[in-house]
N, C-alpha and C positions, 0 to 999 in steps of 0.2 A: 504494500500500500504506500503510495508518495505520500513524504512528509510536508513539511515547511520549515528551510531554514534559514537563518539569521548568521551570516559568515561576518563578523570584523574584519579591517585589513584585508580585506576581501579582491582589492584590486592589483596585488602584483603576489611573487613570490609563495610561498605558501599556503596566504588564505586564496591565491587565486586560482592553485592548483586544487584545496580542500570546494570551495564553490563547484569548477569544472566537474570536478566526479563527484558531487550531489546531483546536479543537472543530468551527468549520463545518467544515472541511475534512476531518474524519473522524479527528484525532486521540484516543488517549487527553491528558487535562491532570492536570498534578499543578502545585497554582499553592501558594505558599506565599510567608509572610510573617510582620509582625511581630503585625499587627492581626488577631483572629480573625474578629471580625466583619464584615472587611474582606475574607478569601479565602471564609470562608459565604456570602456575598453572591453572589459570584463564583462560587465551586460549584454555588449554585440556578441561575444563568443557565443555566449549562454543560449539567446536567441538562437544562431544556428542549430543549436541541441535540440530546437523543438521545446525546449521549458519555459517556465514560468520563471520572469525573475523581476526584481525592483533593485533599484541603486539609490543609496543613500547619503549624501556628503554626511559625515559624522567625527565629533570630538568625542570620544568614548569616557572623558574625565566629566564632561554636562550631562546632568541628570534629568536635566526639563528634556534637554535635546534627546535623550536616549529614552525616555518617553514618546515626543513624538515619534519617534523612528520606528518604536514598534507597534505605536497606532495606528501607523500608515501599514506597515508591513500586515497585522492582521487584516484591516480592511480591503488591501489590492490581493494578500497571495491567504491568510487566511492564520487560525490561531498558529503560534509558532512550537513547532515542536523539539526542533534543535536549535543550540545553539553554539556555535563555535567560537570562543575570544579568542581569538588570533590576533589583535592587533596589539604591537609594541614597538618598545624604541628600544635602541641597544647603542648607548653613546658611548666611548671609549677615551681612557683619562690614566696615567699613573693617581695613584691617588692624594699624594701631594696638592696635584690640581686641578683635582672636584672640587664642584661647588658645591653649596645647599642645594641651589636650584636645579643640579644636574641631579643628586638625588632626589628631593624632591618629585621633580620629571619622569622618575623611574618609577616613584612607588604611585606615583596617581593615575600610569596609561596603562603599567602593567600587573596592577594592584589594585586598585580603585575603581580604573574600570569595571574588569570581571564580577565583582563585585557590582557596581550599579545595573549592569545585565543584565545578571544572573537574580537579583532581587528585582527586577523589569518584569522577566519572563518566568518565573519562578510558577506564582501563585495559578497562571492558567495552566501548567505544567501538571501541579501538584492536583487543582481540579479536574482537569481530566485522565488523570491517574496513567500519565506517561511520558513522559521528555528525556532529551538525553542534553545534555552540557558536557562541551569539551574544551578546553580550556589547553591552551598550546604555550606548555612550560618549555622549557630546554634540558639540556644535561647540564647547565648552568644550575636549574633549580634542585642538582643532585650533589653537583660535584662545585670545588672554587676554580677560579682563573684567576691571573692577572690581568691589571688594567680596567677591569671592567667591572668593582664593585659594586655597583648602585643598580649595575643588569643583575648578576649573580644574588646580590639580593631578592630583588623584587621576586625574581624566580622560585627562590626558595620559599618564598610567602607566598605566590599563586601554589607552589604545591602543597602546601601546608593547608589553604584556605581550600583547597578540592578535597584532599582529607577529609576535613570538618564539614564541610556541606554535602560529600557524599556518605558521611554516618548520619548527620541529620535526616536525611531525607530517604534515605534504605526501607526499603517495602511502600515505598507511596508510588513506584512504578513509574518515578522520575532516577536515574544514575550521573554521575558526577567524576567525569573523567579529567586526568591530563597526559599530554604526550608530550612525553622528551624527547624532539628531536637532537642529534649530532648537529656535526659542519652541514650546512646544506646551501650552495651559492647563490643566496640572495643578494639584493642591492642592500640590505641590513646588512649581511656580515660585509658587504666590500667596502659599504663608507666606515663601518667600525675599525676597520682593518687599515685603512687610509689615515683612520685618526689616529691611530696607534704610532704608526711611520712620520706620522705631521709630529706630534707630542714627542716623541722618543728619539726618532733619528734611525730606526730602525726599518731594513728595508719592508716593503709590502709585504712580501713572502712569507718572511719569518712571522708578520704579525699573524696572519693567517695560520699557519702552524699551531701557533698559540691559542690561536680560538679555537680551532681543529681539534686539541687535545680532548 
């Protein structure tokens, strides 16, 4: 039976790979993000599949806005059944020269969000006694790196926060996943990888390496 899903970050990388094979598989997609031109792109794909889909510009730290996002979404593709947070930043720094604001920034896109979401879409989830949320940590939220504190952080608290809301919620026929992915060559890892080389002096490659681990 097609569901309905709610992809973040939806327009490159990724969430735009996790959208595409919701769409093959007969889903409605509602993919949304920061860049417009970014979930357009991604909407024409979908279209060709023959699905259902909507595109959303979205800040995932505003809560009115993630509100409307999924009033619209129920009303055009219908209640939402999944949801996938996929969107985050991955800014890259010796930590000497982080700021607050680069932490900060880590814990409210990839922290804060999921959370506004997942408490968005929850309750129609919980009433009709089915939804799945999947929440797209790293091996970052397993393991530490260098350079990139404030990411390895937030990681570790979206897996922490899937944890705790998939015991809350166990036998209401809603589940609470996350998946750590490795290295996977997105435009995230290559500017994080860039900033590492710009801060450090060290070539691209090696940073790369380093995130790789």
């Amino acid at each position: 039976m097609p569901h309905v899903a709610l992809v973040t970050g939806g327009g490159r990388g990724i969430g735009r790979a996790i959208a595409l094979g919701l769409a093959r598989r007969g889903d409605g997609v509602a993919i949304a993000a920061r860049t417009r031109a970014d979930i357009d792109r991604t909407a024409a794909e979908i279209e060709t599949l023959g699905a259902r889909v909507a595109a959303f510009p979205l800040d995932v730290t505003d809560p009115d806005a993630i509100g409307r996002v999924v009033t619209d979404v129920v009303e055009r593709l219908g209640p939402i059944d999944v949801l996938v947070n996929n969107a985050g930043v991955a800014e890259s720094a010796p930590f000497g020269r982080t700021d607050p604001s680069l932490w900060d920034r880590h814990l409210r896109v990839n922290v804060t969000g999921p959370y506004l979401l997942a408490r968005a879409v929850l309750p129609g989830m919980r009433e009709r006694r089915w939804g799945r949320i999947v929440n797209v940590a790293s091996l970052a939220g397993l393991y530490g790196a260098a350079y990139v504190t404030a990411y390895v952080t937030s990681k570790h608290a979206l897996v922490g926060f899937t944890r705790a809301l998939a015991m809350e919620v166990a036998g209401s026929g809603v589940t609470v996943n996350a998946i750590c992915p490795g290295y996977v060559a997105t435009d995230l890892v290559w500017r994080s990888a860039r900033n590492i080389s710009e801060r450090t002096g060290r070539p691209v490659e090696d940073a790369i390496a380093a995130l790789a681990r």
